[in-house]
N, C-alpha and C positions, 0 to 999 in steps of 0.2 A: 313969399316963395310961390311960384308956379305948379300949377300940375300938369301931368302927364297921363292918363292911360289908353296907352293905344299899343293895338297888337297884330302881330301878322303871319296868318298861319297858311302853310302849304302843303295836302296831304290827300286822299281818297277817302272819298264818302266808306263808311262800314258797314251802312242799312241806306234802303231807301229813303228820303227825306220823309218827315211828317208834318203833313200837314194838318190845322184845323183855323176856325175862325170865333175872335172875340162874339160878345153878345154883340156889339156893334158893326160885325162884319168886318173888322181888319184880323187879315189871312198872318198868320204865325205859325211860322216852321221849326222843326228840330232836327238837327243833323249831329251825326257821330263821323268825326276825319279821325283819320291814321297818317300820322305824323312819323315816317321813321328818320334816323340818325344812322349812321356807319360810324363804328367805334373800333378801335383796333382792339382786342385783347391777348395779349402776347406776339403770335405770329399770323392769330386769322384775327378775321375783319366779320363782323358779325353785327346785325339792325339793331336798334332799339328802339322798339316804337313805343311810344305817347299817343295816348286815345283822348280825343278832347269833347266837347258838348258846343254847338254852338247853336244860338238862335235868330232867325231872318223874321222881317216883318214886311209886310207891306205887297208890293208889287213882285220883290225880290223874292218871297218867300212862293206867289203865287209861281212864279217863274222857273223858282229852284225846285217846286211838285213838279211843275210841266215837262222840263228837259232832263234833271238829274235824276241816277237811280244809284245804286250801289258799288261802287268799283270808280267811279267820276271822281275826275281828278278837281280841284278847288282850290283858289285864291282867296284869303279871306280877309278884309282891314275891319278889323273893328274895335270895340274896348272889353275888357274883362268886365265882369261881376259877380259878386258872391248872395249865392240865394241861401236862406237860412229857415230851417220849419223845426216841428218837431216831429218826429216820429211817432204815430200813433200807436204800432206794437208798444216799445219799449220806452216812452214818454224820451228820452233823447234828445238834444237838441242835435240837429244834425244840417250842414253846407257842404256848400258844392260852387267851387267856381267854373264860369262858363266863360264862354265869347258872344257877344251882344253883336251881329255882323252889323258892317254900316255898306259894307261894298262887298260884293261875291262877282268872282272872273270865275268862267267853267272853263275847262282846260280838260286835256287828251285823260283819257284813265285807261283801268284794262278793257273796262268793257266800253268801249270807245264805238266800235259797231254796233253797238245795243240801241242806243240813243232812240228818243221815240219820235221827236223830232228836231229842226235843226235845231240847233239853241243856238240866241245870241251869245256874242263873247263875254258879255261881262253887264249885271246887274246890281245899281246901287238907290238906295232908299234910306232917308233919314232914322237909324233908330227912336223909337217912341221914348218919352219921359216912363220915370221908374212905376207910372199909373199906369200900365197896362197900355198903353199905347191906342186906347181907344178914340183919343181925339184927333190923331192925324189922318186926314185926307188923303188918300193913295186915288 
């Protein structure tokens, strides 16, 4: 039997992207989208949004510090994954599924004029293996 995970999210940055960089120098980003829905509930129509985590590496990541701020709107193809630690307060085992991006498109948001500078339309870069992503070459 085949697999599949692949995902694809449309929504506005919630925070400025984060960046930082492995020991080896490949740049990895963290971003928060806002994903809403329009739902009907009886006679009104009301949002539901979905907050998600997603993470860039690479060129893309440098790219999505450079142009993206908070309120950018975003394309994003990537695959899911589930991180799993434990919580040092309360010994816990605790997860968190994210989106791993493989391709980010920037697109209109509210703060559309904000922009710091132009940004290309659309940045993609190989997500790294589940090692940390420190062997790929960007």
């Amino acid at each position: 039997m085949s697999n599949l995970n692949k995902v694809l999210i449309m929504g506005n940055l919630t925070r400025d992207p984060e960046i930082r960089h492995t020991p080896k120098g490949t740049a990895v980003g963290d971003l928060g989208i806002a994903v809403n829905r329009r739902v009907k509930a009886g006679d009104e129509w009301t949002d539901e949004t979905t907050f998600i985590d997603a993470t860039v590496w690479g060129n893309t990541a440098e790219n999505v510090g450079k142009y993206l701020t908070k309120g950018r709107g975003v394309f994003i193809e990537g695959r899911l994954q589930l991180d799993t630690w434990d919580d040092k307060e309360s010994g816990q085992k605790r997860s968190k599924l994210k989106v791993v991006a493989e391709s980010v498109q920037f697109l209109p948001g509210k703060n559309d004029g904000e922009r710091r500078e132009s940004a290309p339309a659309q940045q993609s870069a190989p997500a790294p293996d589940d090692d940390g992503g420190d062997d790929i070459p960007f």
